[in-house]
C-alpha positions in Angstrom: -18.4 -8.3 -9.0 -15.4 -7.2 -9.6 -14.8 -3.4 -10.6 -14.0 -2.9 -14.6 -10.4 -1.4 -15.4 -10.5 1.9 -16.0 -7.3 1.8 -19.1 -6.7 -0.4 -21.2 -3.5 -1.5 -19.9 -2.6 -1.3 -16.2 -1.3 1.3 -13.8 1.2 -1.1 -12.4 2.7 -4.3 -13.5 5.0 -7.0 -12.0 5.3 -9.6 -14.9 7.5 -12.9 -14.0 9.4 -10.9 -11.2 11.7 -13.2 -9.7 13.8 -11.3 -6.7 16.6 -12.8 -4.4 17.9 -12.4 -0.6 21.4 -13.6 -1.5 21.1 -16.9 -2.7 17.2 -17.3 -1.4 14.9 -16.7 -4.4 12.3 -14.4 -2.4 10.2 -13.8 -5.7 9.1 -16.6 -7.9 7.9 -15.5 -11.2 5.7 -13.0 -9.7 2.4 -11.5 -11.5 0.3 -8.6 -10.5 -1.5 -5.9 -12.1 -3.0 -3.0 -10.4 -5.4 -0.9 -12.8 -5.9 2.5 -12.2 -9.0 3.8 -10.3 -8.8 -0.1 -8.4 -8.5 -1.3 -5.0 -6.6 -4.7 -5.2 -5.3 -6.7 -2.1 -2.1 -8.8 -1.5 -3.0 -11.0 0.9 -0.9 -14.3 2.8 1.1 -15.4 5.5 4.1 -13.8 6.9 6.9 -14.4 5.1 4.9 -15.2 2.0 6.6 -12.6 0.4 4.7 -9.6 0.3 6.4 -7.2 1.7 9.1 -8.4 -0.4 6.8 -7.6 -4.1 6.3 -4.0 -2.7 9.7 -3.2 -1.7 11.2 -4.3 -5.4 9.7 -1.5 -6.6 11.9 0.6 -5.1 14.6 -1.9 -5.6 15.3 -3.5 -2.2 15.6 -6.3 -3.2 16.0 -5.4 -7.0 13.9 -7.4 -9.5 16.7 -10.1 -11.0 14.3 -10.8 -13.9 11.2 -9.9 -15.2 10.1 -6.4 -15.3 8.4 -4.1 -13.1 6.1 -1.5 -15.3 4.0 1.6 -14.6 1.9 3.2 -17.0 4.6 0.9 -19.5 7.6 1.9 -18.5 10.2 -0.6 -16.7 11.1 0.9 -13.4 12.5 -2.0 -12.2 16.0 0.3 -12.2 14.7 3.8 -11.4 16.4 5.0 -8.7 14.1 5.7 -5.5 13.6 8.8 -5.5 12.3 9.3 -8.8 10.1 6.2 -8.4 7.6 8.9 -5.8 8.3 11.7 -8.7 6.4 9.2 -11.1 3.2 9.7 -8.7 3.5 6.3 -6.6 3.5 7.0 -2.4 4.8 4.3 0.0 3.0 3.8 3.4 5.7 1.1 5.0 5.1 -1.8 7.3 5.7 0.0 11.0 4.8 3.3 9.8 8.2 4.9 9.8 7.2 8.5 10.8 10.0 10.3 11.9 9.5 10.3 15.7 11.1 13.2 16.4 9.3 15.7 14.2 5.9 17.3 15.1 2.8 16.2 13.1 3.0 18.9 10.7 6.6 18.5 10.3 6.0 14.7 9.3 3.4 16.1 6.4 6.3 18.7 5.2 8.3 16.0 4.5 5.7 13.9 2.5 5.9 16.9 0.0 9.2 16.1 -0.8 8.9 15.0 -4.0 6.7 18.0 -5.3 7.5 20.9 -3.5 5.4 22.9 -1.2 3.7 24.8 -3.6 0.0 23.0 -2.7 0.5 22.3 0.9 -1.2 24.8 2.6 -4.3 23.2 0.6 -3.3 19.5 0.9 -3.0 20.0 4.6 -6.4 21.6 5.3 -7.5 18.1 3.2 -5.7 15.7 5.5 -6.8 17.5 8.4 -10.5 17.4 7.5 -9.8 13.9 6.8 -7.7 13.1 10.2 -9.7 15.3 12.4 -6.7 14.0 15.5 -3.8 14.9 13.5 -5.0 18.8 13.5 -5.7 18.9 16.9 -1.9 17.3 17.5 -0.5 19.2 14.4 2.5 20.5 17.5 2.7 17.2 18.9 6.0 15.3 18.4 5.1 12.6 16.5 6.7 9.4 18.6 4.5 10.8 21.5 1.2 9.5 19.5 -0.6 6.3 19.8 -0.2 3.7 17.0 -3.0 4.2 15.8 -2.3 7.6 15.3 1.1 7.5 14.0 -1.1 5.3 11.4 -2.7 8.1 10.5 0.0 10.7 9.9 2.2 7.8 8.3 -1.1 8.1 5.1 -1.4 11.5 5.5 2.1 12.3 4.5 1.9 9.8 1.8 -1.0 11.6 0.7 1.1 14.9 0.9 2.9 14.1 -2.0 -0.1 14.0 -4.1 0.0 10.4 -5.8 -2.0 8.5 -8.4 -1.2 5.5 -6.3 -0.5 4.6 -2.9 0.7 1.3 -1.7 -0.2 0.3 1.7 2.6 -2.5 3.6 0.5 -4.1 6.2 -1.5 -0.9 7.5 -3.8 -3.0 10.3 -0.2 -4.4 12.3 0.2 -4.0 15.7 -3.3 -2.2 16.1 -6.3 -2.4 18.3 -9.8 -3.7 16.0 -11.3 -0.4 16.6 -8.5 0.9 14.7 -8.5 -1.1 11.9 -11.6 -0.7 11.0 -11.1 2.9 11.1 -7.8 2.7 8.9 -10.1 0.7 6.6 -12.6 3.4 6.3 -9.8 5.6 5.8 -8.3 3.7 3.0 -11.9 3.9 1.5 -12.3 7.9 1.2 -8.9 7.7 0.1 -10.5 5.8 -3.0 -13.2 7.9 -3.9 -10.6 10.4 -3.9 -9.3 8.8 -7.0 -6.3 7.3 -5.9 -5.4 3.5 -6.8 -4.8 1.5 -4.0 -2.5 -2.2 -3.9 -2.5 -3.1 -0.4 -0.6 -5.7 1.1 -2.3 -7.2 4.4 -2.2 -10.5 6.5 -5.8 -9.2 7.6 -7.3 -11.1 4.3 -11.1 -10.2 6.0 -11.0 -6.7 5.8 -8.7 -6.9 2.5 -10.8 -8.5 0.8 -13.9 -6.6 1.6 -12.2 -3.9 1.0 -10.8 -4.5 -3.1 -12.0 -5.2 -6.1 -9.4 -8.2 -7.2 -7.1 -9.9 -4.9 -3.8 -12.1 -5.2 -3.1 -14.9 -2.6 1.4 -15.3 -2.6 2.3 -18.4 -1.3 6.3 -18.9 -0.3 7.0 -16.1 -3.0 4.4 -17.4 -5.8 0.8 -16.2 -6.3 -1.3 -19.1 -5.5 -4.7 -17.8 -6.4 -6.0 -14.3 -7.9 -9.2 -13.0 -8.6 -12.6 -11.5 -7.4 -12.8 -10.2 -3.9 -15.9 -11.2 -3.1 -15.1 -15.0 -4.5 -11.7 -15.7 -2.8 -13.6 -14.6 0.1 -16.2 -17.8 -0.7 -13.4 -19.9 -1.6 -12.6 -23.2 0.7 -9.5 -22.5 1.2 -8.9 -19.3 1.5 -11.7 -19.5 3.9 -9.5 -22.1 6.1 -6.3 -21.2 6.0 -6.3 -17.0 6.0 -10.3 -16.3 7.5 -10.4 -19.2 10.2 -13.5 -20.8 8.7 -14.4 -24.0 8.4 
């Protein structure tokens, strides 16, 4: 069943978001809510547009209608580096760690938006939880595995201390074992209570994973709803699980 919102209104809202590439409408009256204390999934295709619905929110492409709330407030305008001020951490699609950096100069950097005043503290957390990146804490960064650059890439999102953390494709490019490691991960994260909208092609281990799902289809959401039913629904079964 599907986990009860928490508030009474959500954390984060996309309502009708239409969004444009130059004169290719990428967002088509677009959707979503994400209530706080919830795990919910953006699953589809590539190309679908899912990427796309995360990156409006920090205005790349900008929203060219509708509105873009959290916790009420339109920040469909807010410039990008107050959007991470407002609580809200960005793993990207590819990780984006800064190859050059050691580990623990990768996590300094997540604490950008909040000062260092807890890191001592919020590191000895990410290291209990990423056992790897304290043994490598010295290592330079684009020296790691993917799997491990993974890793750092949530721990300094983490580092900045958010109420929620949205998640751009977090199995690509990695071996099994170490997806279904990252999606242990992005469990603890949730009983840490953090709020979690992650956008994956991996619909199996999304949708095990949330509460609520939404299926985008060429920039629309086709279907939403319970985890555990889109993951018993026909089509979704055929055309994102390989079931017949």
């Amino acid at each position: 069943m599907s986990q009860s919102p928490i508030s009474p209104s959500p954390l984060l809202e996309f309502s009708s978001v239409h969004a444009h590439y130059g004169p290719v409408e990428a967002l088509k009256a677009v959707s979503v809510q994400v209530y706080e204390g919830e795990i919910v999934s953006l699953i589809g295709a590539n190309g679908a547009g899912k990427t796309t619905l995360l990156s409006s929110i920090f205005g790349a492409p900008r929203a060219s209608s509708g509105s873009i709330l959290h916790r009420g407030e339109d920040i469909s305008r807010t410039p990008t580096n107050m959007i991470s001020r407002r609580g809200i951490s960005l793993v990207p699609e590819g990780r984006q760690i800064y190859q050059e950096m050691t580990v623990e100069e990768n996590m300094m950097m997540g604490t950008t938006p909040i000062g260092m005043h807890h890191f001592e503290a919020d590191r000895a957390t990410m290291f209990e939880l990423f056992p790897r990146l304290k043994e490598r804490r010295n290592q330079v960064a684009g020296t790691m595995s993917g799997g491990e650059q993974q890793m750092l890439a949530i721990a300094r999102a983490m580092m900045a201390r958010p109420q929620l953390i949205l998640f751009d494709e977090p199995s690509l490019g990695l071996a099994p074992l170490v997806v279904k490691r990252v999606f242990e991960v992005l469990r603890e994260i949730a009983t840490m209570g953090k709020t979690i909208f992650l956008v994956e092609q991996n619909a199996n281990h999304a949708l095990k994973l949330s509460q609520r799902a939404y299926v985008m289809v060429n920039g629309r959401i086709h279907l939403s709803g319970d985890s555990a039913a889109l993951l018993d629904n026909e089509e979704v079964r055929k055309a994102y699980l390989g079931l017949h």
